[in-house]
ROZA-438883 format. One record per residue: residue in three letters; x, y, z of N, C-alpha, C, CB in turn. Coordinates in steps of 0.001 Angstrom, whole numbers, plus 500000, padded with zeros to 6 digits. Glycine has a CB too. Example, Ala and Ser with C-alpha at 12.3 -4.5 7.8 and 13.67 -1.06 7.14 Angstrom:
# ROZA-438883
ALA513190494310507800512300495500507800513200496700507800511308495527509046 SER512850497750507080513670498940507140512900500030507870514084499402505725 
//
This chain:
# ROZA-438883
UNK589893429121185992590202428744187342590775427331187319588950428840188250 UNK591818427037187831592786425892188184592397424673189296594037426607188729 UNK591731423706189546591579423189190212592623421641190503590414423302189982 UNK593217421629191605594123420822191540595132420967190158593437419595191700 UNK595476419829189825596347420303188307595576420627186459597482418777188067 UNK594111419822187392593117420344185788592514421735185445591682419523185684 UNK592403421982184247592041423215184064590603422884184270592501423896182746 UNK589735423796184495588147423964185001587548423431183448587563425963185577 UNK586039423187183387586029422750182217584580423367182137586366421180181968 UNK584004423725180795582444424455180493582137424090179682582133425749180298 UNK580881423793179438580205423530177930579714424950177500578772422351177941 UNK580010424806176314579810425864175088578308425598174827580861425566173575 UNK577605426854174607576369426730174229576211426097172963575800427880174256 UNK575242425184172845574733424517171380575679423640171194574609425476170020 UNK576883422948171741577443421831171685577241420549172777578622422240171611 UNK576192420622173732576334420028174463575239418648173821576197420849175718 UNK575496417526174136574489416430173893573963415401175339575272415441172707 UNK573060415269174985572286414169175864573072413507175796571039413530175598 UNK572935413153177824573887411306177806573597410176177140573879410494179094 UNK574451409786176759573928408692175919572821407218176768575491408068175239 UNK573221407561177780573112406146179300571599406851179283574478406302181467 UNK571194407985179191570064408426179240569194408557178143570178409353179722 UNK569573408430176961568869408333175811568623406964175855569522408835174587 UNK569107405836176333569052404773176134568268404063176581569803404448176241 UNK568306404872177772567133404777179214565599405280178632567687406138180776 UNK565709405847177712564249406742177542563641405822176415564427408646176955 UNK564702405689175491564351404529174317563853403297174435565343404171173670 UNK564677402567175409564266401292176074562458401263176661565435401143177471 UNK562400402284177312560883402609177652560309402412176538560505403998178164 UNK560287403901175929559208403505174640559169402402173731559235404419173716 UNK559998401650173759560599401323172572560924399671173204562028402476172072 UNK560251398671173818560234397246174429560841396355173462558777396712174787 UNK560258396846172159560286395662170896562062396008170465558790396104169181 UNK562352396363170523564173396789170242564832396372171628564575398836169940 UNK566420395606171271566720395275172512568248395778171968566323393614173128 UNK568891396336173120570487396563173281571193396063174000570870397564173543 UNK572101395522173153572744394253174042574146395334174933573569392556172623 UNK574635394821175803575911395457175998577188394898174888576294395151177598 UNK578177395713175143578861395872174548580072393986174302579270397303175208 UNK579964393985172995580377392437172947581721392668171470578546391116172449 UNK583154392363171935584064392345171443584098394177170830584030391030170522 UNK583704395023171989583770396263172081582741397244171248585018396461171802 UNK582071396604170376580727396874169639579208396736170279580744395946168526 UNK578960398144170572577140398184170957576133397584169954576540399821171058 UNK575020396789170225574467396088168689572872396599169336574821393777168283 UNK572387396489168468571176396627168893570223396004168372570892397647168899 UNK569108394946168494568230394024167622566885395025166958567594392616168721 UNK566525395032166157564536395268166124564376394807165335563610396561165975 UNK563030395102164811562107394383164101562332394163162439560855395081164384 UNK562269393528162047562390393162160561561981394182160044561685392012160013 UNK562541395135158798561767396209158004562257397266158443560298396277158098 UNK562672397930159266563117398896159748564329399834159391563180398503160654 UNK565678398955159246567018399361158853566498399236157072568510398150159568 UNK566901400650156827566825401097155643567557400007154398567463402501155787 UNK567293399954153477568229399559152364568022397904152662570013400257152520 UNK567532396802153554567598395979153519566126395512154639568977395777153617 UNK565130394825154193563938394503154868564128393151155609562765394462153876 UNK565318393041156075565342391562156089566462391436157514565977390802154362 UNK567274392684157262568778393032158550567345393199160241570190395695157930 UNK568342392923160776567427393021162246568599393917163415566976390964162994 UNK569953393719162646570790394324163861571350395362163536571812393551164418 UNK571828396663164179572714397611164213573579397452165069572274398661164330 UNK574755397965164522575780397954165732576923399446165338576792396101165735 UNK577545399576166856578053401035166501579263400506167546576908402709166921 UNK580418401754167552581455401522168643581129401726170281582572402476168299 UNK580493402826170012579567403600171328578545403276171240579384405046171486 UNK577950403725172456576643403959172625576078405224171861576435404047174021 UNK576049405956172331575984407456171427575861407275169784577546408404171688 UNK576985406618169675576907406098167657575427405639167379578119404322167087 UNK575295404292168740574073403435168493573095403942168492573833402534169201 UNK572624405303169418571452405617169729571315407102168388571376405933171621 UNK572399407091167601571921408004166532571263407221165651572961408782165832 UNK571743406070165172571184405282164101569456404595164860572578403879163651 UNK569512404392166177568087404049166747567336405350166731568112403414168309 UNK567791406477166783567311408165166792566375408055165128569181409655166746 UNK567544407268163830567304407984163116566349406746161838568732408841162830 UNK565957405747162746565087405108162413563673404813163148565689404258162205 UNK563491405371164260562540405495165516561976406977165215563412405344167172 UNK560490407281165152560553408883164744560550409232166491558879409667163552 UNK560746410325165826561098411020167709559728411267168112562147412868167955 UNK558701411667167357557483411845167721556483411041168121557119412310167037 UNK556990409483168267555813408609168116555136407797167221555125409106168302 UNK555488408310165985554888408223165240555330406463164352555027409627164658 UNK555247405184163759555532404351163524556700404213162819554739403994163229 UNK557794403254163410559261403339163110559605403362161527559982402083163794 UNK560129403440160945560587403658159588559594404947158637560484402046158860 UNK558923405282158900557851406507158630558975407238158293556760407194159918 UNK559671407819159039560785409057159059561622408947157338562206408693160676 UNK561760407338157115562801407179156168562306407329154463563419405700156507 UNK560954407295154845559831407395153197560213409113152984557348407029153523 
//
């Protein structure tokens, strides 16, 4: 179906992802001790705690182009369960 001059648009099952504005929103909650800065010379950064970012005990920042980028690498050092941050990476 044609609406005005755009074609209609659907998400495909199993491709769709969480907003990122909303993952960010949920993270920020749990998650006080991590801070995300907005976007500075077009790069999202994000601070936490010493020990955390893999491969170096000492880095404190991530940074990504998006948001979405940012909140995979905060996804994939934060366990999703609760459970104490870097746990996931042993």
């Amino acid at each position: 179906m044609m609406t005005g001059s755009r074609p209609s648009l659907r998400v495909v099952a199993g491709t769709s992802r969480e907003d990122a504005v909303v993952r960010r929103r949920r993270f920020e909650e749990a998650h006080p001790e991590a801070v995300i800065l907005p976007p500075c010379a077009g790069r999202w950064r994000a601070v936490v705690p010493p020990g955390l970012i893999p491969g170096d005990g000492t880095r404190t920042t991530l940074g990504a182009w998006d948001l979405g980028g940012l909140m995979d690498q905060l996804d994939a050092i934060y366990r999703p369960d609760g459970g104490e941050p870097g746990d996931s990476l042993s």
